[in-house]
Phi, psi and omega in degrees: 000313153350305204266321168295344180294316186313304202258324199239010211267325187308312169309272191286022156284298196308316175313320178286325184302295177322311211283318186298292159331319172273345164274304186302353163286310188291303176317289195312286191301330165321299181280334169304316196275325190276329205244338205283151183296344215279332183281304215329298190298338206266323171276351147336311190270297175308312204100199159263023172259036164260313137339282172345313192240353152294302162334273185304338177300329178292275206317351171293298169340306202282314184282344162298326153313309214263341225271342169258348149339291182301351181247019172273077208292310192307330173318323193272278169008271181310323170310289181296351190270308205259344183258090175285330147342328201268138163296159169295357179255332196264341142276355129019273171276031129295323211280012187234033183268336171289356168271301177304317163341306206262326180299312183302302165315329141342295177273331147303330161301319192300303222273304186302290155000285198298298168328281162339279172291351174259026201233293141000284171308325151307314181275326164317331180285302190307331188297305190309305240260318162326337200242008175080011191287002203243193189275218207263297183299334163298320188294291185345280186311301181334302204293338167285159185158125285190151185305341180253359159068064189226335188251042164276195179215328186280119206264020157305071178272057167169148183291320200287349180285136166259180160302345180276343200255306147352278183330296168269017174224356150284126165326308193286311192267338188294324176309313180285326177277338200270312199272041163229318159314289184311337179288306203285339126005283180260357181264342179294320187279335171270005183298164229249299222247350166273330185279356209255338187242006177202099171256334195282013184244296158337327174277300196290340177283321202266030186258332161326339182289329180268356172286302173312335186260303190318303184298322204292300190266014181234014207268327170280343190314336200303290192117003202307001170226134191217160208206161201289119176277171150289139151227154183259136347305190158277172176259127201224132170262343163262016182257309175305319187304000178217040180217047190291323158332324183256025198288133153100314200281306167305088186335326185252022169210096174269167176295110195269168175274148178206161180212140185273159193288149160307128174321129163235009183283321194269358182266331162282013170229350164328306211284290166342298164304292190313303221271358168283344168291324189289290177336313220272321195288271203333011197271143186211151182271142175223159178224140182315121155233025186191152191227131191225115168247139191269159177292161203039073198024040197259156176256105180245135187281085174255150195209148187298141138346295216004079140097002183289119175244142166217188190214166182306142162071351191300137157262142180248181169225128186248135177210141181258100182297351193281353194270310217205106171287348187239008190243101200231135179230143175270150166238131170265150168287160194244346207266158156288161173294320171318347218243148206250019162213160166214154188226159206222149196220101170262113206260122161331109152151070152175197201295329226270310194281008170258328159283331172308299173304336156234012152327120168281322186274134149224045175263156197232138159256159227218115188247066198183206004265150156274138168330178161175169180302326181295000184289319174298003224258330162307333189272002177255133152324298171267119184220139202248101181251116184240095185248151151223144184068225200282351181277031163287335199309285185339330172263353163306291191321293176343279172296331112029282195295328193284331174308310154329254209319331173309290183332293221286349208039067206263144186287341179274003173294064219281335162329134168202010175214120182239153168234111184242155212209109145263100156288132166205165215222045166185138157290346138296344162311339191265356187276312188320352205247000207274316153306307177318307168295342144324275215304306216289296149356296224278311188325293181316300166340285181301336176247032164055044178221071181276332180301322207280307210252090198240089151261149177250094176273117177260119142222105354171328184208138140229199185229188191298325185298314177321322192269330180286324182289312168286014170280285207305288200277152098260327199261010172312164203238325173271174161274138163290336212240307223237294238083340210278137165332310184275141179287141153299139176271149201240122188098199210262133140345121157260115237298308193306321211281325167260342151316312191280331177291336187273345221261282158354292204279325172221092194325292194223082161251132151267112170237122189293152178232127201231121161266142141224094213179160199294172181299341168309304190290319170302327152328279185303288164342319167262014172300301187304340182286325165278318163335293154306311240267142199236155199295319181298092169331353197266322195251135190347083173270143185244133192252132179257155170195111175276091189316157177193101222280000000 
């Protein structure tokens, strides 16, 4: 429980607080619609489905607020950059803001949903109740309503409207049909094997978001749940209610008045709304100066600075106008900060990195740089970088930067242990990154820091000629594969045995452990980190941390 606290414990306070916040919400308004004098007459005609359908609109409100926070990268950027005050755990949960994202969308799904059928029902009471099937104070209440058609309460005002008819001819429902079409829209479009396999039908559907805020601040204006107004004298509904005859005739029973509550949806999305507007305008052109294709189809991109500041492990969104003016895919940079240009390296896989690569125009615009978890990775004594395949870029940068500073002998390098892990299922993947690690290699050696650098290259898939051909070089001083001094591992890493070697070597350490790699691995890995990680402050921890774009 110790190790879990350690690792998941920040997270899921933050979890409990939203959750809280969204049953008290829920809570609050429920009774307020069920219990308030203002209501009495309106849940007459409704019921608790009137409840039913107030309750999630506060709680639509509260997660419709928070659902663009989280894709406000420069906001986390500056957060993370400039308050250095915020601790390591707790930037931490930035790098989980595309999780938060999709939990909240979630619960916006739940709540419309919910919204939706007691809103249905709402409407079907009112059609009835229009036609007299209820008792004598539902027709009553129905029936009212002033020359100016401004104090009903039923908002059926003619026997010939049905409820289907309401629906498409109200503000509150032409709306409500536009912004649930577009919800099911983008949240369907978002599904895992449609973005991985169709993103340009993701992207362009979840843009569908400025249809949804629009239909959104403009959805309460209908007024379409309406309440008991003041009048003089008052109107007391538990002195009235069974004196409809004498309503407007009796002095302590005037005819009452009813009115919708003020729109309030646009005052929880405003704030939001500006600062995703202010995110979007920050976007600036940088142009491409140099073209590189690397083996196994990877690309790499280099591009001028003029004045572009980044950190180690940092991601951009790149968009090619000759392919697509509206379509930016992220990428992390490769290059170090130290280096007086940066580049990002794209691996062939889909329609979009396939037309780039044989597209004749490369000039590019450029959207960033943004955070990521790897940025932290200078702040552990220790540090554990586990990329697969092309999710190798981030620790490029890295070890980049560390070679710079090593060179520089910069004093600020509190890193004094690196363990780097590359999974890749084809032996071309190893070569573009392959140098670096020469280099790195050769480097470490000559300033007496062989120690410093502990790597593993894993591969995950060959055929029969491979294995006979490293069979054949076995007594080579190098990899057959690399060059490199350390030989390639051949299958998958075995997790526990290296943890207990990092654990072994470094006793009462703190080490970040850093992915970039599917959710499987990631799984396991942050098993392990609770696992290893030991209760005793004095003695080892392992901190798990995932990119995430």
């Amino acid at each position: 429980m110790g190790n879990w606290i350690i690792n998941h414990g920040l997270t899921y306070f933050i979890l409990v607080v939203w959750m809280a916040i969204n049953t008290f919400l829920f809570v609050w308004f429920y009774f307020l619609y069920d219990l308030g004098d203002r209501f009495i007459y309106t849940r007459h005609i409704l019921g608790s489905a009137l409840s039913w359908a107030r309750a999630p609109a506060a709680v639509l409100n509260f997660n419709c607020m928070l659902i663009l926070l989280p894709v406000c990268r420069n906001l986390l950027s500056l957060i993370r950059g400039s308050f250095m005050c915020c601790g390591r755990t707790i930037r931490k949960q930035l790098d989980k803001n595309i999780s938060f994202h999709k939990l909240v969308a979630y619960m916006i799904a739940l709540m419309t949903a919910v919204h939706i059928i007691a809103h249905l029902v709402n409407a079907e009471r009112y059609y009835n109740s229009r036609h007299g099937d209820y008792d004598e104070l539902s027709t009553a209440l129905s029936n009212l309503g002033d020359t100016a058609n401004t104090t009903y309460l039923n908002p059926i005002r003619s026997l010939s409207t049905t409820p289907i008819l309401l629906v498409f001819t109200s503000i509150a429902g032409l709306t409500g049909v536009v912004i649930t079409l577009a919800l099911i829209l983008m949240i369907t479009s978002s599904m895992e094997v449609i973005r991985r396999s169709y993103f340009e039908v993701f992207w362009f559907t979840h843009h569908l978001f400025i249809v949804f805020f629009a239909g959104l601040v403009f959805h309460g204006a209908g007024r379409i749940v309406r309440g008991q107004t003041a009048t003089d004298p008052p109107h007391d509904p538990k002195h009235c209610d069974d004196e409809v005859d004498e309503w407007g005739m009796e002095e302590n029973c005037p005819i009452p008045q009813f009115a919708g509550g003020f729109p309030q949806t646009w005052m929880w999305v405003i704030g939001p709304m500006v600062l995703y507007v202010c995110e979007r305008l920050l976007r600036f052109v940088r142009y491409l100066q140099s073209i590189v294709i690397r083996p196994s189809k990877v690309l790499e991109l280099q591009l001028m600075k003029n004045g572009f500041k980044m950190d180690v492990g940092q991601y951009v969104f790149l968009n090619c106008p000759s392919i697509s003016q509206l379509e930016w895919h992220p990428f992390t940079m490769t290059s170090a900060p130290e280096e007086d240009f940066f580049s990002v390296h794209i691996r062939s896989a889909g329609d979009w990195t396939q037309k780039l690569i044989i597209s004749k125009e490369k000039q590019m615009s450029v959207d960033g740089p943004f955070g990521t978890a790897s940025e932290d990775v200078f702040d552990y004594e220790v540090a554990m970088l586990v990329g697969a395949g092309i999710g190798v870029t981030p620790f490029a940068s890295v070890l980049k930067s560390i070679w710079y500073k090593s060179k520089e002998s910069n004093p600020k390098l509190s890193t004094r242990k690196i363990y780097f892990y590359w999974l890749c299922r084809e032996t071309h993947a190893f070569e573009w990154f392959a140098d670096l690690l020469q280099v790195l290699e050769r480097e470490m050696e000559e300033r007496g820091m062989g120690d410093f650098l502990t790597y593993k290259l894993f591969l995950t898939g060959w055929d029969q000629s491979q294995a006979t051909h490293v069979m054949v070089h076995a007594d080579k001083d190098t990899d057959v594969i690399t060059g490199l001094k350390q030989k390639t591992n051949y299958g998958r890493p075995n997790w526990d045995k290296e943890f207990e070697q990092v654990r072994a070597e470094n006793p009462t350490s703190v080490v970040g452990t850093f992915l970039c790699g599917p959710a499987a691995l990631a799984s396991v890995l942050a098993k392990k980190c609770v696992k290893y990680t030991d209760v005793d402050p004095r003695k080892t921890k392992f901190y798990f941390n995932q990119e995430n774009f």
